[in-house]
C-alpha positions as CSV (number, residue, x, y, z in Angstrom):
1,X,0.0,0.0,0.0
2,X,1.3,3.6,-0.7
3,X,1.8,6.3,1.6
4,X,-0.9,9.1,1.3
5,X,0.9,12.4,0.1
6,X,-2.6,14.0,1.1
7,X,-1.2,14.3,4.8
8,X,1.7,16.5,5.5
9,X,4.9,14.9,6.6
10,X,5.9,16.5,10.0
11,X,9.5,15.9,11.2
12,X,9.7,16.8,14.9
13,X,12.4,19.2,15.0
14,X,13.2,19.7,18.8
15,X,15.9,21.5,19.9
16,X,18.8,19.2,21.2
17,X,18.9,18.1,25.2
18,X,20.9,20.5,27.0
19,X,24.2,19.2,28.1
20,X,27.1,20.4,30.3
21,X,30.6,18.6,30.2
22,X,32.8,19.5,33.1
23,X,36.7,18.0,33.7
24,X,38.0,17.3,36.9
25,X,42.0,16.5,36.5
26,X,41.6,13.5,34.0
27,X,38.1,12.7,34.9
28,X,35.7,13.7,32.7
29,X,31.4,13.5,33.0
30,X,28.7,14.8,31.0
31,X,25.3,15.2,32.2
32,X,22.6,15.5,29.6
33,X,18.8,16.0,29.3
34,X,16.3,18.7,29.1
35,X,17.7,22.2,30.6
36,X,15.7,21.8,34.2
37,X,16.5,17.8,34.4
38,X,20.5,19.3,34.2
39,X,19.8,22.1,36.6
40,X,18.4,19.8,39.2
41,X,20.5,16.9,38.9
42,X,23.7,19.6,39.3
43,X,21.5,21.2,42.6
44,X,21.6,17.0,44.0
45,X,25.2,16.4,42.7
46,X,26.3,16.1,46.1
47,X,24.3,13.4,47.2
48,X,25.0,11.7,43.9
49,X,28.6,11.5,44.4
50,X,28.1,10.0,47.8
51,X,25.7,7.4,46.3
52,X,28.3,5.8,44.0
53,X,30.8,6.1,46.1
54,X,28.8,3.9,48.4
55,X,27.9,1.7,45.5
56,X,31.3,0.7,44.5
57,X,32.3,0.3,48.3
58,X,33.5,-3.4,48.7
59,X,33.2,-5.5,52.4
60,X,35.4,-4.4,55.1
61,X,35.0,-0.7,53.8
62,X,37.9,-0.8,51.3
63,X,36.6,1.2,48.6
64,X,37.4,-0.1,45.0
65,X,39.7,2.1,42.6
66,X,38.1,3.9,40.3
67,X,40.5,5.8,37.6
68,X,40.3,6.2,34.3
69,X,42.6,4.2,31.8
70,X,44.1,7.0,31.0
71,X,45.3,7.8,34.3
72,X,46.5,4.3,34.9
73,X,49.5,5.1,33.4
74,X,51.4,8.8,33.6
75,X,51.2,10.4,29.9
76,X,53.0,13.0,29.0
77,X,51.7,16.7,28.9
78,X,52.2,18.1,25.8
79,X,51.0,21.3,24.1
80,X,47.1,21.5,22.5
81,X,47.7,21.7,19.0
82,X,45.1,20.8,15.7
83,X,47.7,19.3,13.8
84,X,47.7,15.4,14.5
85,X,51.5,14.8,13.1
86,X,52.7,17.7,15.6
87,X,50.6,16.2,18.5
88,X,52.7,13.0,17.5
89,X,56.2,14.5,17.7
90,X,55.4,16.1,20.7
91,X,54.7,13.0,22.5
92,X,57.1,10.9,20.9
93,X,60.3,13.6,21.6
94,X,59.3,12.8,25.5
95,X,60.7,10.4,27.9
96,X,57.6,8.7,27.6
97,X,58.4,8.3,23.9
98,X,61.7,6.6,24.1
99,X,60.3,3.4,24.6
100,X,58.5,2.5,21.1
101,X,54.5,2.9,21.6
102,X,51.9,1.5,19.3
103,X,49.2,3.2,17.7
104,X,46.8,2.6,20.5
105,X,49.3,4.3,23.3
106,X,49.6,7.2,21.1
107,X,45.8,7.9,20.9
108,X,45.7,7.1,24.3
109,X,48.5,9.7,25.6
110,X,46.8,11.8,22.7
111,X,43.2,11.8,24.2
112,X,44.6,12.1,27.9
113,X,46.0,15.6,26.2
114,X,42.6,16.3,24.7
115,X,43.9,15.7,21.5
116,X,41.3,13.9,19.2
117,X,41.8,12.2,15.8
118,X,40.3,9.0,14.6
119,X,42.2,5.8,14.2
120,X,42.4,5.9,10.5
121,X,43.6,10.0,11.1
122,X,46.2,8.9,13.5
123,X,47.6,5.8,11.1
124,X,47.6,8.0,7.9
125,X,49.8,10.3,9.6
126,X,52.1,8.0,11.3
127,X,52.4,6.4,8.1
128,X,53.2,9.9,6.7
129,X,56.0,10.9,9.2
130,X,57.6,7.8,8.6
131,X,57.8,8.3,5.3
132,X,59.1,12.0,5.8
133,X,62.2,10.1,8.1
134,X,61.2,12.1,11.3
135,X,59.7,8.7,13.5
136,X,60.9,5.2,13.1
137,X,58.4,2.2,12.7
138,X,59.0,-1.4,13.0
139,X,56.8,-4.6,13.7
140,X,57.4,-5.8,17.1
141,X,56.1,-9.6,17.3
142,X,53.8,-9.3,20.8
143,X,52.7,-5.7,20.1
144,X,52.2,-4.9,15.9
145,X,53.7,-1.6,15.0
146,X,55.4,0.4,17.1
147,X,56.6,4.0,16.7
148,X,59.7,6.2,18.1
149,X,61.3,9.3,16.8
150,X,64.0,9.3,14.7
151,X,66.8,10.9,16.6
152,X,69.8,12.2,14.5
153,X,72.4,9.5,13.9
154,X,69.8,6.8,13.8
155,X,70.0,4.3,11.1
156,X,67.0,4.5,8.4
């Protein structure tokens, strides 16, 4: 059976749920919702702390650790940039970048700077700086690809 075109089509065109992102150190949470729903969960945030807290309290009153992945391990602070291959020499030029990292560390350390690319962004360029000479790349037989910089006197 056809659709009647007699009837209008009417595409509910409501504004987006409000939403407020706030970052704490390397924790990050976004509440969402309608404007008032937002309002009054952030008037009751107190008490909602407290309630997972208690939640993820385990017997004998040890609480559980709760930290992000990317605060398991220390990354490097780098400067904020918008250009993914500079992102990459920054962290790569670090102590943190002397051991050889694979593509998933460097989003990682990327993303614990606030520096976002996608995966395909991310390979294209490594790709592309190894290319240009300035990081080394080499498959390591646990780990895949991993990635240093090319210091001056290396061997290509």
């Amino acid at each position: 059976m056809q659709p009647s075109l007699s009837k209008p089509f009417v595409i509910n065109m409501s504004r987006p749920p409000f939403r407020i992102r706030v970052r704490i150190g390397q924790v990050e949470v976004e509440i969402g919702g309608d404007r008032e729903e937002v309002i009054s969960t952030l008037d009751e945030l107190g008490g909602i702390v407290g309630k997972v807290q208690d939640a993820f309290k385990l017997e004998g009153g040890t609480n559980l650790s709760l930290k992000p992945r990317a605060v398991m391990e220390d990354f490097p602070k780098i400067p904020v940039t918008n250009q993914c291959s500079e992102a990459v020499i920054s962290l790569l030029s670090t102590d943190w970048g002397k051991t050889p990292r694979t593509l998933s560390e460097i989003r990682e350390a990327m993303e614990a700077n606030a520096i976002f690319f996608p995966k395909t962004t991310l390979s294209g360029v490594l790709v592309w700086l190894v290319k240009k000479n300035k990081i080394r790349r080499w498959k390591d037989k646990r780990r895949g690809y991993v990635y240093t910089i090319h210091e001056v006197g290396d061997d290509g």
